[in-house]
CHARMM-style PDB file with segment names, atoms N, HN, CA, C and O in Angstrom:
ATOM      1  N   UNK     1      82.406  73.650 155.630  1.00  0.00      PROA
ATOM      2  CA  UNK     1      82.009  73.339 154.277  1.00  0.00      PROA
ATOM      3  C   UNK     1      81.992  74.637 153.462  1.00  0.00      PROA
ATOM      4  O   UNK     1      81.767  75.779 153.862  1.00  0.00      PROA
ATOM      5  N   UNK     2      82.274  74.212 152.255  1.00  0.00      PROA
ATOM      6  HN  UNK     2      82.456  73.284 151.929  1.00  0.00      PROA
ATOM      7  CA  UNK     2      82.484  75.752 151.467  1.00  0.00      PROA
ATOM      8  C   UNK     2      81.131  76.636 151.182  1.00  0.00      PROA
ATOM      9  O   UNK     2      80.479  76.537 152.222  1.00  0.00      PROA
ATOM     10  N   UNK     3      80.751  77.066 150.692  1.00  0.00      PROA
ATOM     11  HN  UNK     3      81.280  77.146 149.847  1.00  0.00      PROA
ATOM     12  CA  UNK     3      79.518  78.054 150.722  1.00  0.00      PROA
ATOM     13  C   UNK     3      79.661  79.473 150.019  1.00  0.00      PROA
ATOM     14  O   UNK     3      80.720  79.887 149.548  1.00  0.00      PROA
ATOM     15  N   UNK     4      78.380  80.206 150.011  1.00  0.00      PROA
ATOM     16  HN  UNK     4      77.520  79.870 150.394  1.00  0.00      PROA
ATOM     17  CA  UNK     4      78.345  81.430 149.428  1.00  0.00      PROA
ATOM     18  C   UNK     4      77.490  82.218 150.161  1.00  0.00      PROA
ATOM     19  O   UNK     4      76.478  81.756 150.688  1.00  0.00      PROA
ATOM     20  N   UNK     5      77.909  83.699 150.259  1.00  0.00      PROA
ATOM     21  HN  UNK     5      78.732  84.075 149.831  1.00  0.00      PROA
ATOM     22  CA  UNK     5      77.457  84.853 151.476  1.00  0.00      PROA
ATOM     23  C   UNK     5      75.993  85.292 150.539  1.00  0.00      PROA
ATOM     24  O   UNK     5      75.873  85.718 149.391  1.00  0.00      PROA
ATOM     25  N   UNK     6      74.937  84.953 151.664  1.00  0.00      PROA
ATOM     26  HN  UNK     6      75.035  84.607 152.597  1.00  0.00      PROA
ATOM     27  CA  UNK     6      73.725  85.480 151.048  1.00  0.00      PROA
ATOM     28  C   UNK     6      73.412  86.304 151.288  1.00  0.00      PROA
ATOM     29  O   UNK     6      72.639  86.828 150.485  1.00  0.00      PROA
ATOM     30  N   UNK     7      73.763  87.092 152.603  1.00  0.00      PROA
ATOM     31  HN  UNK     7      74.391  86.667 153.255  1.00  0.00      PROA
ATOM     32  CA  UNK     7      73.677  88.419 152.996  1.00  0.00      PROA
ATOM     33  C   UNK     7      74.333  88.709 154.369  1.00  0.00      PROA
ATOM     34  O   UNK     7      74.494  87.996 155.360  1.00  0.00      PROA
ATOM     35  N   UNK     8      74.629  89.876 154.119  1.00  0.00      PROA
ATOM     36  HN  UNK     8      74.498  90.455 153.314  1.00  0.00      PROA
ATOM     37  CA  UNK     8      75.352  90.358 155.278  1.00  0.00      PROA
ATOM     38  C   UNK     8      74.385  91.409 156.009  1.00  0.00      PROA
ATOM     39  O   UNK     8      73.826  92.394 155.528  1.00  0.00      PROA
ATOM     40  N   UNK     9      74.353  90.829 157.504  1.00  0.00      PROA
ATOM     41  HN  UNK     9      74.808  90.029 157.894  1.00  0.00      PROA
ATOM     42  CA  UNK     9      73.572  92.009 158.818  1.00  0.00      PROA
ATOM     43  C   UNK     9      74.218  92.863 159.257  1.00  0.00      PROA
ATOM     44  O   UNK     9      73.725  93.636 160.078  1.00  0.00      PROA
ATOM     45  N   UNK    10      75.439  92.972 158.865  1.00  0.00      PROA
ATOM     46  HN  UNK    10      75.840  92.343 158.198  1.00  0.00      PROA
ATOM     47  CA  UNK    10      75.821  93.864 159.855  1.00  0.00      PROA
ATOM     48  C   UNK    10      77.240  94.827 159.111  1.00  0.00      PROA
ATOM     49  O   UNK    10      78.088  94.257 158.424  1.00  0.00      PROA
ATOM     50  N   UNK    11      77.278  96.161 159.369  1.00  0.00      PROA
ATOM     51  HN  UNK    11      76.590  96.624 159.927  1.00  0.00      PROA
ATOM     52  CA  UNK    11      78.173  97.028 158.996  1.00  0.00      PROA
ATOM     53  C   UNK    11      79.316  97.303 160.081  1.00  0.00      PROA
ATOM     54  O   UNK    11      79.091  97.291 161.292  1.00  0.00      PROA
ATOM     55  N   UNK    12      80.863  97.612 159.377  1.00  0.00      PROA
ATOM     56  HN  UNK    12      81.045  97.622 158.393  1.00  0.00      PROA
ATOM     57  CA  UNK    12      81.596  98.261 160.498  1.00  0.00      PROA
ATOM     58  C   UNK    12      81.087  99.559 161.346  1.00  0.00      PROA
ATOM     59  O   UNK    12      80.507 100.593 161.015  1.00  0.00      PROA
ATOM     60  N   UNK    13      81.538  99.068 162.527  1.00  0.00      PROA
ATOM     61  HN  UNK    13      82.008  98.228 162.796  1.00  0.00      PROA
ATOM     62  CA  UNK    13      80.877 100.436 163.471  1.00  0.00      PROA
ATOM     63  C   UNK    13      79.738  99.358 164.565  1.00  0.00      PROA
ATOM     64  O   UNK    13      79.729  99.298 165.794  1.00  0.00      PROA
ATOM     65  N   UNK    14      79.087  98.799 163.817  1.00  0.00      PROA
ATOM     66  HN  UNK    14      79.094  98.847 162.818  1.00  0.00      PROA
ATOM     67  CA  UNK    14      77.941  98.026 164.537  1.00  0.00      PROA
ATOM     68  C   UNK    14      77.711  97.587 166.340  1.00  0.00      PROA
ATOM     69  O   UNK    14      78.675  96.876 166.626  1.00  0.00      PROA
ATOM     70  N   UNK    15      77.259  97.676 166.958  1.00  0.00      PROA
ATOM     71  HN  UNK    15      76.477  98.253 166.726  1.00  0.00      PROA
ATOM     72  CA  UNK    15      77.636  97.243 168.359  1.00  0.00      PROA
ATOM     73  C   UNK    15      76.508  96.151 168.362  1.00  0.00      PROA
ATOM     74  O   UNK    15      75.334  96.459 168.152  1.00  0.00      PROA
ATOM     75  N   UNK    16      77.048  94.426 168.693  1.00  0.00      PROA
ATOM     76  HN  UNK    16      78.001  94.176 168.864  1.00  0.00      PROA
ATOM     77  CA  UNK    16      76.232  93.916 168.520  1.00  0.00      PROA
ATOM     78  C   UNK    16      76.719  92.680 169.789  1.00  0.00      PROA
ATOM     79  O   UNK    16      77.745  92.396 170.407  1.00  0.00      PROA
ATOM     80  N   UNK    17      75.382  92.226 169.716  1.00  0.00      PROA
ATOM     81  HN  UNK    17      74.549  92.457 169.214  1.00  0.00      PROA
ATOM     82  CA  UNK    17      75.163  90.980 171.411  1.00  0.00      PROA
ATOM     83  C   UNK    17      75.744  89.716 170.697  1.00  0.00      PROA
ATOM     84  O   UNK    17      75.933  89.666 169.482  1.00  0.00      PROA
ATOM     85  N   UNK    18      75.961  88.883 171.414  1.00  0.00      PROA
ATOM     86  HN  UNK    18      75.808  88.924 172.401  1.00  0.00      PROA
ATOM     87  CA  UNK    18      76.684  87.514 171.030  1.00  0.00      PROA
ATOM     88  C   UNK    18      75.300  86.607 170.992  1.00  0.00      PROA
ATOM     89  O   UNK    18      74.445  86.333 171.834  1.00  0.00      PROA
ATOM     90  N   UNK    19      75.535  86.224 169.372  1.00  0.00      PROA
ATOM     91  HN  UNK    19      76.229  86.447 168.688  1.00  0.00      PROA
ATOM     92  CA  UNK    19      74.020  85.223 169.533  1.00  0.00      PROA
ATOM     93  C   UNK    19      73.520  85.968 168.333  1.00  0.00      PROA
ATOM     94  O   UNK    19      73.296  85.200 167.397  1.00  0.00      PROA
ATOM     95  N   UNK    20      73.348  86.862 168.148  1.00  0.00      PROA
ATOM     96  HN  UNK    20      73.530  87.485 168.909  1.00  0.00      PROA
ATOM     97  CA  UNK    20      72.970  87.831 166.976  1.00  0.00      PROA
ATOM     98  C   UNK    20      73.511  87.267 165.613  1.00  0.00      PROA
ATOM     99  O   UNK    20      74.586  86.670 165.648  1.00  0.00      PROA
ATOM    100  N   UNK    21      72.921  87.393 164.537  1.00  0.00      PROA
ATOM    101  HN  UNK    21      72.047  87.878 164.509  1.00  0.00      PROA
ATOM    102  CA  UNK    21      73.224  87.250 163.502  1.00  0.00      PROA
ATOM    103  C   UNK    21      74.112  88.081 162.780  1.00  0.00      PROA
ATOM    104  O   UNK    21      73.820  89.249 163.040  1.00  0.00      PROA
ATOM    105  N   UNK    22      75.137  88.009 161.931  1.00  0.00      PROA
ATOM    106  HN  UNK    22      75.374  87.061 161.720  1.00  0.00      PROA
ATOM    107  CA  UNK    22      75.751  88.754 161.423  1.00  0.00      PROA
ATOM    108  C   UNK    22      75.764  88.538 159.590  1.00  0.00      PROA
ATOM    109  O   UNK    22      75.841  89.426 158.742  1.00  0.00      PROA
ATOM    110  N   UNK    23      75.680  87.320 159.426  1.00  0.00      PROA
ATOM    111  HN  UNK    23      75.618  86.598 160.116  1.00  0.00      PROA
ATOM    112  CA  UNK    23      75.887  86.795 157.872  1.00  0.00      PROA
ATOM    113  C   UNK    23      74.966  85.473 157.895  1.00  0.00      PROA
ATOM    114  O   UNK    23      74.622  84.876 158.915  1.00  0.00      PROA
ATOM    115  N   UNK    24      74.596  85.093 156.412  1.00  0.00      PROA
ATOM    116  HN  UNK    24      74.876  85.578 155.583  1.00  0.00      PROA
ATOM    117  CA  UNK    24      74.207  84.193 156.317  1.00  0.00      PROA
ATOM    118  C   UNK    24      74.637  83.863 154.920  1.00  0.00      PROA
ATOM    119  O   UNK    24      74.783  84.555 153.911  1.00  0.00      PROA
ATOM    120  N   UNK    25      74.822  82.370 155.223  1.00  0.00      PROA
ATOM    121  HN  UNK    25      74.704  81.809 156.042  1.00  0.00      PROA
ATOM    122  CA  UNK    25      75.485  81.839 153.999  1.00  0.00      PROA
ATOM    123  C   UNK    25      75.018  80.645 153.546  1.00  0.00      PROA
ATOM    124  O   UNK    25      74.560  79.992 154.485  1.00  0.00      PROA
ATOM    125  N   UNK    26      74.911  79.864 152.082  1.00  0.00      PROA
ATOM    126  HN  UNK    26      75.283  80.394 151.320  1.00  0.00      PROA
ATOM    127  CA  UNK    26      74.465  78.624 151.794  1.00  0.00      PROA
ATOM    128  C   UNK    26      75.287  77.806 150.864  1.00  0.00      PROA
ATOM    129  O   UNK    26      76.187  78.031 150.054  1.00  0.00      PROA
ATOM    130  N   UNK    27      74.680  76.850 151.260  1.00  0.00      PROA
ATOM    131  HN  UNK    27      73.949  76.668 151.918  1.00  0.00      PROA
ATOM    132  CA  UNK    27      76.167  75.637 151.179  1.00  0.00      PROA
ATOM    133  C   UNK    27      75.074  74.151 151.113  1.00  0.00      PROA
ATOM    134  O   UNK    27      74.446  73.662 152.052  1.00  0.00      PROA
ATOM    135  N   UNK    28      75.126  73.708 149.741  1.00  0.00      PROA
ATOM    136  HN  UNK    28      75.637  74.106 148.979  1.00  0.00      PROA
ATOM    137  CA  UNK    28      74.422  72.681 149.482  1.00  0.00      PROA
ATOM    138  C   UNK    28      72.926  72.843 149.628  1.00  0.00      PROA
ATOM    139  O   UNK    28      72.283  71.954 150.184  1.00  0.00      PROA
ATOM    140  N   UNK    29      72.248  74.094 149.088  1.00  0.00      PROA
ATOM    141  HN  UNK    29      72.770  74.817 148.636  1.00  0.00      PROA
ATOM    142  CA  UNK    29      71.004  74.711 148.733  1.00  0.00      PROA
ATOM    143  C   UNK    29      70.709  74.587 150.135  1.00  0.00      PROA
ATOM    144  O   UNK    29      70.002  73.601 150.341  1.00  0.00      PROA
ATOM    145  N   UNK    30      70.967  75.165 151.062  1.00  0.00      PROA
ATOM    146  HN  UNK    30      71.541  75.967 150.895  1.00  0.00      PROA
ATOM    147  CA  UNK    30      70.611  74.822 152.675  1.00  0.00      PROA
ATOM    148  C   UNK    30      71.301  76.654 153.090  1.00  0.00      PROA
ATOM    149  O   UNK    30      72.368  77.149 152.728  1.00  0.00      PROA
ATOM    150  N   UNK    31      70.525  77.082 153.692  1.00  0.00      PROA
ATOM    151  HN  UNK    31      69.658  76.680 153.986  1.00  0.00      PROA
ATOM    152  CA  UNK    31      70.852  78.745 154.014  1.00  0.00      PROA
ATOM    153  C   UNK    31      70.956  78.627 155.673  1.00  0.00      PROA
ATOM    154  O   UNK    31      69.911  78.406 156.286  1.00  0.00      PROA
ATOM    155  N   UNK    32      72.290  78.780 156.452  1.00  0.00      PROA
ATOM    156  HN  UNK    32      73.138  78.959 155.954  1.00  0.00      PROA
ATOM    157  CA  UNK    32      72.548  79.166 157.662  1.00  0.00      PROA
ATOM    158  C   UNK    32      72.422  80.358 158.156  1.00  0.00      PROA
ATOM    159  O   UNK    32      72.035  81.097 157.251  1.00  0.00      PROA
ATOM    160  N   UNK    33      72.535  80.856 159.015  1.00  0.00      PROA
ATOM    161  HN  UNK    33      72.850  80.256 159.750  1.00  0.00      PROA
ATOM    162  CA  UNK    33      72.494  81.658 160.263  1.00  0.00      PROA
ATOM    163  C   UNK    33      74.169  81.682 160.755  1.00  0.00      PROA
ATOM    164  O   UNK    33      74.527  80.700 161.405  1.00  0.00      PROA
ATOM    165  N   UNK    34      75.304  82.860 160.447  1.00  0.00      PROA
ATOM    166  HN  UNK    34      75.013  83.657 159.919  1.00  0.00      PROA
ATOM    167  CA  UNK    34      76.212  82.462 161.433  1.00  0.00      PROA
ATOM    168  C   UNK    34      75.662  83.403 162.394  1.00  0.00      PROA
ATOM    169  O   UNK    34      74.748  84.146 162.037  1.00  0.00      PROA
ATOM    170  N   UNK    35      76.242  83.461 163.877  1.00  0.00      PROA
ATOM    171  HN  UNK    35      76.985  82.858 164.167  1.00  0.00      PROA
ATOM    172  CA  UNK    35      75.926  84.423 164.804  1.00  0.00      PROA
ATOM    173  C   UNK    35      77.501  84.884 165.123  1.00  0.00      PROA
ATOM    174  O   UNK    35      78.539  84.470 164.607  1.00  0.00      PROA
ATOM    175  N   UNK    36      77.297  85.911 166.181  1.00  0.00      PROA
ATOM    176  HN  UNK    36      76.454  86.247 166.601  1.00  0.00      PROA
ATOM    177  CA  UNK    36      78.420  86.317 166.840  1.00  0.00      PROA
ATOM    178  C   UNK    36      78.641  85.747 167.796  1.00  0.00      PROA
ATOM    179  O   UNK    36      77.696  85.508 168.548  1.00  0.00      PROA
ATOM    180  N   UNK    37      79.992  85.301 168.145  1.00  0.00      PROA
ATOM    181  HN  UNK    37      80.759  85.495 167.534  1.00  0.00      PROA
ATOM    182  CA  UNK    37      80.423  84.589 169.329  1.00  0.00      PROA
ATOM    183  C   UNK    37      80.555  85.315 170.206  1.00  0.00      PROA
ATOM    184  O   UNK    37      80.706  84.687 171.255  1.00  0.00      PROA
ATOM    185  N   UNK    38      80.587  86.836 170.389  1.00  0.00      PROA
ATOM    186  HN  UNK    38      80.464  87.345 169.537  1.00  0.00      PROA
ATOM    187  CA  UNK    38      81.214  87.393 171.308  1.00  0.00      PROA
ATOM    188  C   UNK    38      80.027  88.602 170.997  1.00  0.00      PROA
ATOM    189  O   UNK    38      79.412  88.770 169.943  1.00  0.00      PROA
ATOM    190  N   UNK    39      79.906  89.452 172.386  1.00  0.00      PROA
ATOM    191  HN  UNK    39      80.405  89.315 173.242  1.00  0.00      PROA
ATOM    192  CA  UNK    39      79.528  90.859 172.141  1.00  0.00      PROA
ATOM    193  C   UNK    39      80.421  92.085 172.090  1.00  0.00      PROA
ATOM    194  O   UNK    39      81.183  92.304 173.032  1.00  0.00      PROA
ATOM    195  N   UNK    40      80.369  92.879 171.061  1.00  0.00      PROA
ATOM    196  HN  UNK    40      79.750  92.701 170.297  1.00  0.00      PROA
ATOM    197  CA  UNK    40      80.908  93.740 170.957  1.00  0.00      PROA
ATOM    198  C   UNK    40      80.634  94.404 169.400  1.00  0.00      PROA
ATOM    199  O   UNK    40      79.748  94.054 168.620  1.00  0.00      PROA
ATOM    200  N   UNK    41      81.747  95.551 169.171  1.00  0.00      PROA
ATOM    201  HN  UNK    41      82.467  95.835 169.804  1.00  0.00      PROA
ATOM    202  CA  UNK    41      81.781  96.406 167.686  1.00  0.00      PROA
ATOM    203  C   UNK    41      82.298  95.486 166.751  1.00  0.00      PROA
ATOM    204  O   UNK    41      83.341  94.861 166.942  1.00  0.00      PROA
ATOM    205  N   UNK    42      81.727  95.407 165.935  1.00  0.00      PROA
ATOM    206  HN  UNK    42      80.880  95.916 165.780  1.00  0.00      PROA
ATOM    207  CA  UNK    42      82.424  95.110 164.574  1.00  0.00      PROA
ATOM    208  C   UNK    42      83.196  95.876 164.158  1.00  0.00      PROA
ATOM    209  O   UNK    42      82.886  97.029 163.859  1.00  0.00      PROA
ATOM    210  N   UNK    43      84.680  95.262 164.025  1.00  0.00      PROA
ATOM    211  HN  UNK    43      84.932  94.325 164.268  1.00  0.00      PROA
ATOM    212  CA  UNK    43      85.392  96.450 163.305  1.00  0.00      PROA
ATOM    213  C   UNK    43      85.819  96.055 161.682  1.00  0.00      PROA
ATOM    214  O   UNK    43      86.252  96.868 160.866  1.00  0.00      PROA
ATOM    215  N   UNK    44      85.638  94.944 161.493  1.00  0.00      PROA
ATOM    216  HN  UNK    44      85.287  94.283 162.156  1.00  0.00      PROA
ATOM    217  CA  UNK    44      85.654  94.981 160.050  1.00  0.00      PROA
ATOM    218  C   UNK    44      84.956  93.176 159.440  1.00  0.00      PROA
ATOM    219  O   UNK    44      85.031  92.060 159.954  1.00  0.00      PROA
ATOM    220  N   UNK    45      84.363  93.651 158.231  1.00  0.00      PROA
ATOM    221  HN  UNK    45      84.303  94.557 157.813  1.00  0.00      PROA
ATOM    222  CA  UNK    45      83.876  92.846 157.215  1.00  0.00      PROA
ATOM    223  C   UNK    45      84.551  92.775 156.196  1.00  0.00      PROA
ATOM    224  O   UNK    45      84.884  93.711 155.468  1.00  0.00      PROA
ATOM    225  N   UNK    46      84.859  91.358 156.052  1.00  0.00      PROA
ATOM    226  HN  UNK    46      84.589  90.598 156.643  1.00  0.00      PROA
ATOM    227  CA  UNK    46      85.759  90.954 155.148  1.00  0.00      PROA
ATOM    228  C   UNK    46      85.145  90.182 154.122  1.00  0.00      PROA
ATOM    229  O   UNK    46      85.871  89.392 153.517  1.00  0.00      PROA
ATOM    230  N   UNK    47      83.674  90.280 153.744  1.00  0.00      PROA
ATOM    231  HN  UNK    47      83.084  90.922 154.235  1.00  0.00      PROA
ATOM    232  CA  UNK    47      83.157  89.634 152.776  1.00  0.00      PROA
ATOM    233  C   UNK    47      81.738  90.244 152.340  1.00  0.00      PROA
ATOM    234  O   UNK    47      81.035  90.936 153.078  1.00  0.00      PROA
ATOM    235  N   UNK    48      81.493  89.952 151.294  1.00  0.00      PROA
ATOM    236  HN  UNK    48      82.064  89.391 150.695  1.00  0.00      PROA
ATOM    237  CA  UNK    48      80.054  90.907 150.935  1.00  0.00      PROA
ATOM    238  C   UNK    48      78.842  89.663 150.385  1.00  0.00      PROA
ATOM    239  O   UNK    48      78.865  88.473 150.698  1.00  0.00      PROA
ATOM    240  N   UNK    49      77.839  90.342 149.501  1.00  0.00      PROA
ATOM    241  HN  UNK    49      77.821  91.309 149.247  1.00  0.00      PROA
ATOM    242  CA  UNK    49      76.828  89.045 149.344  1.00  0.00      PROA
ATOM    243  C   UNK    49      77.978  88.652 147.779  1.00  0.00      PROA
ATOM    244  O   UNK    49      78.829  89.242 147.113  1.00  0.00      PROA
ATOM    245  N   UNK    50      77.355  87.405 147.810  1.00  0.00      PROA
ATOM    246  HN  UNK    50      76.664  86.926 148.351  1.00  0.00      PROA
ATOM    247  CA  UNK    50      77.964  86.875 146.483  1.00  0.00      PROA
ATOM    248  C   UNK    50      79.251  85.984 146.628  1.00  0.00      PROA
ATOM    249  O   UNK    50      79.647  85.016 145.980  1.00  0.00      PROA
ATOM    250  N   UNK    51      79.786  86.694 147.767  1.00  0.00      PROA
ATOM    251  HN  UNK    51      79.463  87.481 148.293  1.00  0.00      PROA
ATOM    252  CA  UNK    51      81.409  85.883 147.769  1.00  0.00      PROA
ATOM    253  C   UNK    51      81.329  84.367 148.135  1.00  0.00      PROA
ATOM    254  O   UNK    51      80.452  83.853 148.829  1.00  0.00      PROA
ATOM    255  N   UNK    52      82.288  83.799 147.607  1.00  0.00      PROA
ATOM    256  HN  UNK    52      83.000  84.217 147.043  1.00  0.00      PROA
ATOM    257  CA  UNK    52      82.487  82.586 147.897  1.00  0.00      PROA
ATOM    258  C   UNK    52      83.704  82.209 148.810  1.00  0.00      PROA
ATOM    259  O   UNK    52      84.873  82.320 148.441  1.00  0.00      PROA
ATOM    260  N   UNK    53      83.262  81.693 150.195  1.00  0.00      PROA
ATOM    261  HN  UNK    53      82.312  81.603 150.495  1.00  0.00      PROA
ATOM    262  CA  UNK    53      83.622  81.639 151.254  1.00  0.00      PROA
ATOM    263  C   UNK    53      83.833  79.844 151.777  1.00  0.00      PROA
ATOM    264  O   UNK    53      83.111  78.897 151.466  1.00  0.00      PROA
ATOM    265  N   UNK    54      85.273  79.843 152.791  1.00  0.00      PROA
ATOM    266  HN  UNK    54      85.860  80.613 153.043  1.00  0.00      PROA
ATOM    267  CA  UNK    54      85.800  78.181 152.868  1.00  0.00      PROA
ATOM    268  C   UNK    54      86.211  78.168 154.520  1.00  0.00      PROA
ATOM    269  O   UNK    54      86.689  79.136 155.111  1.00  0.00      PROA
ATOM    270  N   UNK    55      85.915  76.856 155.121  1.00  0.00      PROA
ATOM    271  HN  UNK    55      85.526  76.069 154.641  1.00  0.00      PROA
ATOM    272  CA  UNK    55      85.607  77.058 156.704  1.00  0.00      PROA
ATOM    273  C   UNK    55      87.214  78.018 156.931  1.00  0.00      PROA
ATOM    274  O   UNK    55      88.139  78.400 156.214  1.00  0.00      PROA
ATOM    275  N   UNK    56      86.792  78.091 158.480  1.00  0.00      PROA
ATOM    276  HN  UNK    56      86.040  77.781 159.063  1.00  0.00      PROA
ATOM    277  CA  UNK    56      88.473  78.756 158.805  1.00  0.00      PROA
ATOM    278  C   UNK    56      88.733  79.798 158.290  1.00  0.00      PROA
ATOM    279  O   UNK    56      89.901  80.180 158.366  1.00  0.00      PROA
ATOM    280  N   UNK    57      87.532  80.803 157.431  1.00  0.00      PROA
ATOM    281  HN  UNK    57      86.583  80.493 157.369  1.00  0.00      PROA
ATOM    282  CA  UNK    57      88.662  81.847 157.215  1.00  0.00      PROA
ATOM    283  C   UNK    57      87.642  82.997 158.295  1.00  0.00      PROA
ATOM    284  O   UNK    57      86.871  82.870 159.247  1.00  0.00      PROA
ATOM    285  N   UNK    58      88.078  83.870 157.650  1.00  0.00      PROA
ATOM    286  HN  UNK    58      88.704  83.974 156.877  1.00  0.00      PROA
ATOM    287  CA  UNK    58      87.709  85.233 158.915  1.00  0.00      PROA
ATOM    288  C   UNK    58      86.761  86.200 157.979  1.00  0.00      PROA
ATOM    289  O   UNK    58      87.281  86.860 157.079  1.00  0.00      PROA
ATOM    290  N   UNK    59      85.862  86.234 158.139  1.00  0.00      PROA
ATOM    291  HN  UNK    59      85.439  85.699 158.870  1.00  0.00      PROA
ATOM    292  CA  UNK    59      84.570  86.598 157.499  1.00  0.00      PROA
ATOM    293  C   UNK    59      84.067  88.356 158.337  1.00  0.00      PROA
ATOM    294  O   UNK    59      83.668  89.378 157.779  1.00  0.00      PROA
ATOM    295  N   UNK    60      84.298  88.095 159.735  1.00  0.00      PROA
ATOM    296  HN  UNK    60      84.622  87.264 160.189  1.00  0.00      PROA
ATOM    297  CA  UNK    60      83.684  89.357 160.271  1.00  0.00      PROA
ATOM    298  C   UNK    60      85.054  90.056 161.322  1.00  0.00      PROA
ATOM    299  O   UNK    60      85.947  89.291 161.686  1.00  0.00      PROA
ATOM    300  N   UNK    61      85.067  90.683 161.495  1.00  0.00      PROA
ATOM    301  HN  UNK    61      84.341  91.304 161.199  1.00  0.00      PROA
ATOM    302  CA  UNK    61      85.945  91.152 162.948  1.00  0.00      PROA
ATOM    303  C   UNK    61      85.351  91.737 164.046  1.00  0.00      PROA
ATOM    304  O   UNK    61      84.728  92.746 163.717  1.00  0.00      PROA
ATOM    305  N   UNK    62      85.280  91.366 165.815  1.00  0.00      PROA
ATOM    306  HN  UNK    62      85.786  90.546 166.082  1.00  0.00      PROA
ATOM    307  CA  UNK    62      84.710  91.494 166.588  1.00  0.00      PROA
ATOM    308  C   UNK    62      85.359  91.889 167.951  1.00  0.00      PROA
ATOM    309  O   UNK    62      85.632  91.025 168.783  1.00  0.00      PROA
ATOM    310  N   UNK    63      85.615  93.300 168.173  1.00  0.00      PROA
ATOM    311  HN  UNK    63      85.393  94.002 167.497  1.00  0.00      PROA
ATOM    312  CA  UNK    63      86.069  94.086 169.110  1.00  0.00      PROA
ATOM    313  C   UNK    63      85.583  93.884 170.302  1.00  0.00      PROA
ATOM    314  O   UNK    63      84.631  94.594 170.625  1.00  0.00      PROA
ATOM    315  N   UNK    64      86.097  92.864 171.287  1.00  0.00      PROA
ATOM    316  HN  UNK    64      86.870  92.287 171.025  1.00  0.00      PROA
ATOM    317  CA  UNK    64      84.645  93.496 172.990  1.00  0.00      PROA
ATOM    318  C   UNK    64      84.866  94.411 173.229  1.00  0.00      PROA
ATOM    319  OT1 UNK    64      84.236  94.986 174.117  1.00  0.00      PROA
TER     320      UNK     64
END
């Protein structure tokens, strides 16, 4: 569902556990939690607060 980035946890460089939060976004006045699927570095963020964001796209990048 489409949505908007309410904040971002996490910077490139980051070393982070799978399960962890990275962004959170809201979508029909309702505020989620995404987590990381995987553990490892973030190597890149592809979205900031404010943006307006649609399923399927690629929001974080996650190095194991």
């Amino acid at each position: 569902m489409p949505g908007t980035i309410v904040d971002v946890l996490v910077s490139e460089g980051d070393t982070i556990e799978a399960g962890e939060p990275v962004l959170i976004t809201e979508a029909m006045k309702m505020e989620t939690e995404v987590q990381a699927p995987i553990s490892g570095k973030v190597t890149g963020v592809f979205v900031q607060k404010g943006d307006a964001v649609n399923p399927d796209e690629a929001l974080v990048e996650i190095e194991p």
